[in-house]
Each structure stands twice: as C-alpha cells, then as structure tokens.
C-alpha positions as CSV (number, residue, x, y, z in Angstrom):
1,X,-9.3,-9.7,6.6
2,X,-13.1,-10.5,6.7
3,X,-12.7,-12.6,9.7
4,X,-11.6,-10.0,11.3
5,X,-13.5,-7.6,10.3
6,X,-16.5,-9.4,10.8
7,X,-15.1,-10.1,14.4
8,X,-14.9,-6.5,15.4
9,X,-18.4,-5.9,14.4
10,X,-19.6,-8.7,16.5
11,X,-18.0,-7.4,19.1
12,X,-19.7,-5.4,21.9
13,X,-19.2,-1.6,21.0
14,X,-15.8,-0.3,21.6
15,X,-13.6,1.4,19.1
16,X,-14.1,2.2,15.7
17,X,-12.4,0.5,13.4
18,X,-11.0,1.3,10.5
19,X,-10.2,-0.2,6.9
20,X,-6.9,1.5,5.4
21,X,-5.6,0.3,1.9
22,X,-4.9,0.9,-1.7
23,X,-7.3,1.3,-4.0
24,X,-9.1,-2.2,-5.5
25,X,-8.3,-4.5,-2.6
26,X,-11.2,-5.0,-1.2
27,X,-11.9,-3.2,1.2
28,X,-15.3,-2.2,0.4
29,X,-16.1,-5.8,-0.5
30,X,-15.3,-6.8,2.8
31,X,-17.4,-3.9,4.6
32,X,-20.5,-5.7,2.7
33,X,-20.1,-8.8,3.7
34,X,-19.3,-8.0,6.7
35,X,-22.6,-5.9,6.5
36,X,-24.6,-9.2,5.0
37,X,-23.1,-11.6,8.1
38,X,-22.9,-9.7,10.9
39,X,-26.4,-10.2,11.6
40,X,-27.1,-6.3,12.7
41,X,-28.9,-3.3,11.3
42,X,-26.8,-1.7,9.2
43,X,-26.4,1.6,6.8
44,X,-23.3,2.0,4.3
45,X,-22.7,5.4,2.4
46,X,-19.6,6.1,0.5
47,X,-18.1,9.6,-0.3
48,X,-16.2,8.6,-3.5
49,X,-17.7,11.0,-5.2
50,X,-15.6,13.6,-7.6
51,X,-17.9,16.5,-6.7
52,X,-17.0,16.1,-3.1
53,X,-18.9,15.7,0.4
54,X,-19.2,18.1,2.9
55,X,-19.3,17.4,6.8
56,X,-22.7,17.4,6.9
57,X,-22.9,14.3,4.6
58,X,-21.2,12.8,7.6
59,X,-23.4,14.1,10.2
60,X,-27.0,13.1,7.9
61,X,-25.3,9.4,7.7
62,X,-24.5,8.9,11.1
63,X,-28.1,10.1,12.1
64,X,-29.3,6.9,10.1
65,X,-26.8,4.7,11.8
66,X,-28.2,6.2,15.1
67,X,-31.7,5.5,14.3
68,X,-31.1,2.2,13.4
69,X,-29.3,1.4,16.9
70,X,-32.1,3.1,19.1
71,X,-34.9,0.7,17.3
72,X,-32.6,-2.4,18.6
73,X,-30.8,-0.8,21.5
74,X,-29.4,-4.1,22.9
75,X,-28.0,-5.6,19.1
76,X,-27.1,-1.9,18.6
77,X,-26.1,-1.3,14.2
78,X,-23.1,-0.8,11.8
79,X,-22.1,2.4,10.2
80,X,-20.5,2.0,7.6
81,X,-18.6,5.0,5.7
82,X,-16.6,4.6,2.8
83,X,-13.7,6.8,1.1
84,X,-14.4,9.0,4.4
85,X,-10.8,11.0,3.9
86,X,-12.6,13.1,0.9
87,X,-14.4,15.1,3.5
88,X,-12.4,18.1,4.4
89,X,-12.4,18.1,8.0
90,X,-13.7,14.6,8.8
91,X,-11.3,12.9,11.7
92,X,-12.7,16.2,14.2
93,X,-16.4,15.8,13.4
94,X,-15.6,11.7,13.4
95,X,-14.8,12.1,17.1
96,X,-17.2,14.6,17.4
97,X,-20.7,12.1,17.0
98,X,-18.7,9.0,18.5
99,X,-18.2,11.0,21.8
100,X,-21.0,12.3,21.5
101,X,-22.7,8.2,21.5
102,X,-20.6,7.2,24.2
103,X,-22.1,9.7,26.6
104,X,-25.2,8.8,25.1
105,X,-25.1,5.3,25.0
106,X,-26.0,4.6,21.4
107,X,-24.9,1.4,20.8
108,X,-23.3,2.0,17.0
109,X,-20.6,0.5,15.4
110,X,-18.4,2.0,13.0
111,X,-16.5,1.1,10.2
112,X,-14.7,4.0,8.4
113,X,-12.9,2.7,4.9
114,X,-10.1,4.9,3.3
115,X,-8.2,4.2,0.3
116,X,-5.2,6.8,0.5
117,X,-3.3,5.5,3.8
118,X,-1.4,8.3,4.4
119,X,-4.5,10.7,4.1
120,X,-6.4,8.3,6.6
121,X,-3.5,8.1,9.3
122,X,-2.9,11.6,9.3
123,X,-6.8,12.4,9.9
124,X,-6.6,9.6,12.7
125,X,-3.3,10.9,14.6
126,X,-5.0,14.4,14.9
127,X,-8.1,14.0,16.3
128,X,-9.1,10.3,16.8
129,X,-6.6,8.9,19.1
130,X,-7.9,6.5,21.7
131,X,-10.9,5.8,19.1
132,X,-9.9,3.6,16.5
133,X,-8.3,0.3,15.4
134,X,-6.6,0.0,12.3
135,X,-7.0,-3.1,9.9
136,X,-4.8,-2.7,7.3
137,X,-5.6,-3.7,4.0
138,X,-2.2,-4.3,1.4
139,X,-2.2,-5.4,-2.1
140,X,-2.7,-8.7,-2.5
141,X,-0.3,-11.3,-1.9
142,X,0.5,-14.3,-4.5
143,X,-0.7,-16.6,-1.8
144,X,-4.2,-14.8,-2.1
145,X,-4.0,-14.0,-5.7
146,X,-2.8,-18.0,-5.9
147,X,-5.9,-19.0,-3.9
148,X,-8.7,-17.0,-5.8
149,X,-7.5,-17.0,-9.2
150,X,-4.8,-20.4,-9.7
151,X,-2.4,-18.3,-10.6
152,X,1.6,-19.4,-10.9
153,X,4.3,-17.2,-10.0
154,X,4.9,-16.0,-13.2
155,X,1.8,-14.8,-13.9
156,X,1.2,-13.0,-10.8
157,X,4.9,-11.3,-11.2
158,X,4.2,-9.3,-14.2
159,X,0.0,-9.0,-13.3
160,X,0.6,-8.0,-9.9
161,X,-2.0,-7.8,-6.7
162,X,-5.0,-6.3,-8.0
163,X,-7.7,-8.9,-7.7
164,X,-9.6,-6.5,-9.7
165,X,-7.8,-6.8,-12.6
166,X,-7.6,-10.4,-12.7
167,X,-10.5,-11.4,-15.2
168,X,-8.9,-9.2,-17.8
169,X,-5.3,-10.7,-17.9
170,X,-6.1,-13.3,-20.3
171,X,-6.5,-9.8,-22.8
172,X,-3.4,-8.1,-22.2
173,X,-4.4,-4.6,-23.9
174,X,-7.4,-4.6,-21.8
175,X,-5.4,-5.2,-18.6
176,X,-2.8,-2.5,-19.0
177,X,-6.1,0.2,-20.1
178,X,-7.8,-1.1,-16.8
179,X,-4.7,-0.4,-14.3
180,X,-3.9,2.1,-15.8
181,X,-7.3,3.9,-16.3
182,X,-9.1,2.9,-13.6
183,X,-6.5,2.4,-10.9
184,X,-3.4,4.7,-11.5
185,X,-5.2,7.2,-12.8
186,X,-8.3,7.1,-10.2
187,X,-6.0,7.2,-7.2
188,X,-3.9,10.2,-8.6
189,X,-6.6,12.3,-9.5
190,X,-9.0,11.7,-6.7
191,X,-6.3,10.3,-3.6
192,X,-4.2,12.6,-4.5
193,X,-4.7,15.6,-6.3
194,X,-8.1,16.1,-4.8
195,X,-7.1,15.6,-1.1
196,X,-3.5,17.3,-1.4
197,X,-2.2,20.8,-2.6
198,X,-0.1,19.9,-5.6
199,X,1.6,22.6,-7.4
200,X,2.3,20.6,-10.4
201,X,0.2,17.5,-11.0
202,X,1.7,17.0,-14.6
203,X,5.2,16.3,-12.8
204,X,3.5,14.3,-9.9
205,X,2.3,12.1,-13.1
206,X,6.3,11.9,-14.7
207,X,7.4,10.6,-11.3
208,X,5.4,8.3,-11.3
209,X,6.0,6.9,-14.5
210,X,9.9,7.2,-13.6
211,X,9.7,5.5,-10.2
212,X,8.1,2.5,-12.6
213,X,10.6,2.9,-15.0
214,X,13.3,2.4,-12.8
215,X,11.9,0.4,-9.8
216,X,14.6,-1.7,-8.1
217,X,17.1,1.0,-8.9
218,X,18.6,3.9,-7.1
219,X,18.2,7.1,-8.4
220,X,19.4,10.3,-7.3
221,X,17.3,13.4,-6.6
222,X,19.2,14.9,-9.3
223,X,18.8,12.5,-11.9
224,X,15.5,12.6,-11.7
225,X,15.6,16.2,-12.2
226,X,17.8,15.7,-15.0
227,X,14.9,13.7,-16.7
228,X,11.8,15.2,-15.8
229,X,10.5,18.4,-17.5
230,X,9.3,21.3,-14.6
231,X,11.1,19.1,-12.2
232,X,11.2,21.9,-9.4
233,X,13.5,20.8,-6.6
234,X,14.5,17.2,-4.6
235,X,12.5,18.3,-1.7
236,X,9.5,18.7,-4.2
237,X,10.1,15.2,-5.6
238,X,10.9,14.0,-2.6
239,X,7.2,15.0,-1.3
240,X,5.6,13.7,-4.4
241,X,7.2,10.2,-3.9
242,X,5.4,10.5,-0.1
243,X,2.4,11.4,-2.1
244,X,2.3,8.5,-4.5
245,X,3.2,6.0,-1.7
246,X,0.8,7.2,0.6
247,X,-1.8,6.3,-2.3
248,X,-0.1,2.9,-2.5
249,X,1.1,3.2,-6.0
250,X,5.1,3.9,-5.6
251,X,7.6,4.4,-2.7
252,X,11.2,5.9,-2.6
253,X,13.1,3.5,-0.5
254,X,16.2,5.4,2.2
255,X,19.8,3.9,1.8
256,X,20.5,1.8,5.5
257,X,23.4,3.5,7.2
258,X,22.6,3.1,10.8
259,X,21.7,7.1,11.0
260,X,19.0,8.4,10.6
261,X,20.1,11.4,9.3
262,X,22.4,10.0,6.6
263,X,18.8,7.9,5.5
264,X,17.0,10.8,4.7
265,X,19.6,12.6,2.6
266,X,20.3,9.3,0.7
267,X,19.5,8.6,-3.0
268,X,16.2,6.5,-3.0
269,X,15.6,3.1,-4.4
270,X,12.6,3.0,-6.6
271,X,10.0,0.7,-5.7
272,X,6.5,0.0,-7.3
273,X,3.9,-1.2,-4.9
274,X,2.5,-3.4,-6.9
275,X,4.2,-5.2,-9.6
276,X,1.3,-4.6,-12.3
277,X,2.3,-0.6,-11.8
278,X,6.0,-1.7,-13.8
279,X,4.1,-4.1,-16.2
280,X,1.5,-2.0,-17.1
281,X,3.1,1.0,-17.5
282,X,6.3,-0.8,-19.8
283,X,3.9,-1.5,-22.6
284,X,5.5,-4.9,-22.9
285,X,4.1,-8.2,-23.3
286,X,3.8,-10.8,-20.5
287,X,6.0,-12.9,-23.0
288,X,8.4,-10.0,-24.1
289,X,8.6,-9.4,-20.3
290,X,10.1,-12.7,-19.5
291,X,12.6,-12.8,-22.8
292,X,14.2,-9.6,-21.3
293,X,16.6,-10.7,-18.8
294,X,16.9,-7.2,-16.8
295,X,13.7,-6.3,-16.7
296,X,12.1,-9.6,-15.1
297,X,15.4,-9.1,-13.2
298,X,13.7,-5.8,-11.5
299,X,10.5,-7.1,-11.5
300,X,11.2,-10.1,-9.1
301,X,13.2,-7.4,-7.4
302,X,10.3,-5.3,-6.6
303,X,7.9,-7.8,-6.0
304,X,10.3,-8.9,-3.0
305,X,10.7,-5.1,-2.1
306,X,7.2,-5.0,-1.9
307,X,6.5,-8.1,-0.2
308,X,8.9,-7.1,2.2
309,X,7.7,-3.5,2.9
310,X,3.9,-5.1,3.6
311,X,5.7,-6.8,7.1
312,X,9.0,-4.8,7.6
313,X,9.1,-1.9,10.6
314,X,11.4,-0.4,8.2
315,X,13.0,-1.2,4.7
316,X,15.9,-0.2,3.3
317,X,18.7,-0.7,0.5
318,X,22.2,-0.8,1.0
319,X,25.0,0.2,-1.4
320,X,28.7,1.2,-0.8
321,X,30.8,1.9,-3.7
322,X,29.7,-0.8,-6.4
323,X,28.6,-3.3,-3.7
324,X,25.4,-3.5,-2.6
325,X,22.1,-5.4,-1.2
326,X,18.8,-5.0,-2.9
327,X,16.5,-5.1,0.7
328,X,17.4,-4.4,4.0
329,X,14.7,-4.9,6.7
330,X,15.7,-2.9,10.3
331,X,13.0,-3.2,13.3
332,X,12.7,-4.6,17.0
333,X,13.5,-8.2,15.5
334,X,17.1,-6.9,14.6
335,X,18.7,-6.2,11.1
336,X,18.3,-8.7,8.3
337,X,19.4,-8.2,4.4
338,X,18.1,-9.7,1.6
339,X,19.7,-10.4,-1.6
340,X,17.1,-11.2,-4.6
341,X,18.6,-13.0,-7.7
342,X,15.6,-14.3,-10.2
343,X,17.9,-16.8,-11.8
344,X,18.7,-14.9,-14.6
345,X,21.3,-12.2,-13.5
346,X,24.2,-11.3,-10.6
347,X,26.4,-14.3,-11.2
348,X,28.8,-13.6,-7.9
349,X,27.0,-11.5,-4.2
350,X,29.9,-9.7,-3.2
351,X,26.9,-7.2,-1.6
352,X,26.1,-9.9,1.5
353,X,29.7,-10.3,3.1
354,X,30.5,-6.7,2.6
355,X,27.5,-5.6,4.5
356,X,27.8,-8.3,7.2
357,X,31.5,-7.1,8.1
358,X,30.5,-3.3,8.0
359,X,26.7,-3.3,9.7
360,X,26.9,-7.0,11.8
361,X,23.1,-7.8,10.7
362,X,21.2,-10.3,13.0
363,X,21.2,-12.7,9.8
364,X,21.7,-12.0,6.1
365,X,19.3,-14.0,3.4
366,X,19.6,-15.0,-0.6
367,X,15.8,-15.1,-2.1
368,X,16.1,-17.0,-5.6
369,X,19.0,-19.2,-7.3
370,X,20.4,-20.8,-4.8
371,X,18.9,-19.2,-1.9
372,X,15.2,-19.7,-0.3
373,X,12.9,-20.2,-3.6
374,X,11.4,-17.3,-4.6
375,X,8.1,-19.1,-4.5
376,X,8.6,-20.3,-1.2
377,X,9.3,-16.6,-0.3
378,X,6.6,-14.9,-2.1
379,X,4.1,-17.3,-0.1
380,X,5.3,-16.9,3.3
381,X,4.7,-14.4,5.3
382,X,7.1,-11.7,5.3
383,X,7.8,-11.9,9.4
384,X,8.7,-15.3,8.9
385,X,12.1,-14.4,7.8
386,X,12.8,-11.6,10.6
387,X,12.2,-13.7,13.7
C-alpha cells in the first residue's frame, strides 16, 4: 500500500486519492511516510476529534495546502486530511476547493484517509465522482502480519489483523482490553454512532457481541431477536449489521441462490472481520481456544470468510436442508465454493457435491484436511483461487 501510495503522490496532479479502511491498519502511517518520501511540501490535519469539525476546518486546511503549492508551483504540495468522513457535509465542499484548483491551476495533491468505508464511499458516490481513486486499505493479512511480526498461523488465527495490537499479545489480558477498548469500542462510538442516526446504540453493541458469538453460523433475523433485549425488528438488525460492517468490525453474509431477491430475504451467516473481534470478545485463552474443538472450528472458518471477502466481487454461504458450504464466492470470474475444515471437525462434505449438482459452480474447493493447506490459503492471495 505505501508503494502505491507514495506513487500517486509522485505523480503529476490528477485525482485525489483516497485511503479507505478499518480502523488501526495503517492508513495514517502510510499518509506520513508517504509525507516524509515524497519529497514535496506537505500539510497533514486529522479530524479525529470527538468534539467534531466543521466545514470550515476543511476549508482553513486546504488554504495551507494551497499556500504551500503556490511557493513551489512546478513541485506543487500534498494535503493530507485524515478521518475526513467526521465533517458533516464534507464530499460537496471536497469537490468544492478541488474544482475550484483545477480552474485555478494550483498544483495540490490530495490525500483524504477515512476509517469507516461505508461512510467514506457514500460521501464519494454523491458528490466526488470523476475526482478520486480509491486505495483500499483491509485488515491485515497473515502474509503481512507473518512478515512484520514472525507470526505462525496459530497465532495470528486467534490474534487476528490488527498490527496494532501485536506488541501486546504476549500479555493476553492486555490484548483483549486493547481491541476491545481502543478498537471496538472507538469505531462504534465515533464511526458509528457519531456519523449515523442510531435509535438504539445499546442494541447496536449486543449485535455486535452476537455476530462474534456466533460467526461462521447462520442465524435467523428472528433468533437474533429472540436473544437480544430491545431487539426492535429484522430490518433494524439488518441495518445495524450494514453499520458494523461498514466500520469493518462484523458483516452478515446473504445465503447464494442465484436470485437476488431470495439473497436478501435469507438468514445471514455471521462473520467477524477480523478474527481478534471472536477472540477477544470470547474471554478465552489462546490455549483454551485451541483445546475447544468448535470454537477453533469457527474461527478458521471466519478467518477464510474473511480472507475471502477482502478479494471476492461477492460472498456468500450456501445451505439446503442440513447440507451446506461454508463460502461461496460469485463475480465476473464465475461461481466457486469453498468448504473450510480446520482438521478437527466435519468428518464427511456431503455440502460440495450437493451444491455442484444444484448450482453447476465454475469449480468447487476444500481449504484444510485434505484440501489446499490452510496455510497455503491464508498466504495467497484470495483471486488466486477464482481465476
């Protein structure tokens, strides 16, 4: 991500660009040292403040950006603004100032950096079309968390993607107050609750303590009412899970049936993000979590579910009577289905042939036991096993 980054800024003025992602993957990291190589004047302000910024903190940053690219007119500078979704109103004054530089011929550069996705794509398809390139920014992979920390695949299936939260795993308590202080909590309250009407944040929380609970398992709208207290409606729920993925903590996944229609109504499979989400919120051990069979189970579930949603046009599940496949990825590339087995459960796949003879998928695939090694997976690339 900084290559590219750093390659954009190089670059002779053209779009902005922007930096979408969950919260602690590095976005910001990136923006500086993109700042410190890039070789041009720069200015970086960040709006990740819990009182709020108005537009005009937009408009007073972007004047500094401006001043630095008129006193070096052929170099031009880099704006960078970070957390730039928690200013009511930003994507129309955004376009605002960068039209207003391309008439002028201010020769700035900017980076915009949003840690809600949802919240950021939203402001760009109203008013920034045309204007901007996205670099996406997903939790981080076992191939990145292997490279920066020597981590086995163990160890990064029950302490997840957050690079942040690394130097604390060797003092487990620590860890599980640091996710869930400083990253669950911090993207509810301020990616969430602050940039979203909620009616009823206390049930926002319960979901998504429920979707970790029981990620890798379909659960019915109504269940889920049946176990949450003020649960409202499924079309409430159903918008709260939109919510919590959007802030990349927990996604509902649609049953595959070929129609669209019958995908929305489905019952969803739960799916954490990030595989530290499940551990941290279980309260278990890392060595309690790998003596309990059906709970590493669904944790080498989700971390394929999630691996897979990072490079899938769309995923799905897949379940017909007590048959079923955990992941099912459908896009331009054609239909493929993934069955996950961590070694330790599902001793016969009656789910794979059932679905071939019903759906005719391009290919179907086992991850683990027998299959493609779950190492092997969880280091590739998730396209590699589409094409």
């Amino acid at each position: 991500m900084f290559a590219t980054a750093l390659m954009r800024a190089r670059e002779p003025r053209g779009v902005m660009q922007v930096l979408a992602g969950p919260r602690q993957v590095g976005k910001t990291t990136v923006a500086r040292q993109v700042i410190e190589e890039a070789e041009l004047p720069s200015h970086f302000a960040s709006a990740d403040d819990p009182a709020g910024q108005d537009r005009e903190w937009i408009r007073q940053q972007w004047e500094v950006g401006r001043l630095a690219a008129r006193e070096s007119p052929e170099r031009g500078a880099l704006l960078v603004l970070d957390e730039v979704q928690k200013v009511e109103g930003w994507a129309s004054l955004v376009k605002f100032l960068w039209d207003e530089d391309t008439f002028s011929g201010v020769n700035l550069r900017v980076f915009l950096l949003g840690s809600a996705p949802l919240l950021v794509q939203r402001g760009l398809g109203e008013s920034l079309a045309g204007r901007f390139e996205l670099i996406r920014f997903p939790h981080w992979s076992f191939a990145e968390m292997r490279e920066a920390f020597g981590w086995e695949l163990d160890r990064y299936l029950f302490f997840g993607g957050y690079p942040g939260a690394a130097p604390f795993a060797e003092d487990e308590p620590r860890w599980r107050e640091y996710v869930l202080d400083s990253l669950v909590e911090t993207s509810i309250s301020r990616d969430v609750l602050l940039m979203t009407r909620v009616d009823k944040p206390a049930l926002l929380r319960q979901l998504f303590r429920l979707a970790c609970d029981y990620s890798g398992q379909v659960l019915s709208y109504n269940k889920m009412l049946g176990q949450l207290q003020d649960a409202g409606n499924t079309t409430t729920l159903a918008h709260y899970l939109e919510l919590l993925g959007g802030a990349g903590l927990v996604a509902g996944i649609p049953k595959y049936s070929g129609s669209r229609v019958r995908q929305r109504g489905s019952s969803p499979k739960l799916l954490v993000l990030n595989t530290a989400l499940m551990s941290a919120t279980s309260g278990r051990s890392s060595r309690d979590a790998a003596r309990d069979a059906d709970f590493w189970g669904r944790l080498v579930e989700s971390a394929v579910g999630a691996h897979l949603r990072e490079g899938a046009d769309e995923l799905f599940y897949w379940r017909e009577g007590n048959v079923e496949v955990d992941w099912v990825v459908s896009g331009s590339r054609g239909v493929v289905g993934f069955e996950v087995t961590s070694g330790r459960r599902k001793a016969s796949l009656p789910g794979l042939a059932a679905f071939e003879k019903e759906h005719s998928p391009t290919r179907t695939l086992l991850v683990g036991g027998q299959g493609i090694p779950l190492e092997e997976f969880l280091l590739s690339e998730p396209g590699r096993w589409l094409a």
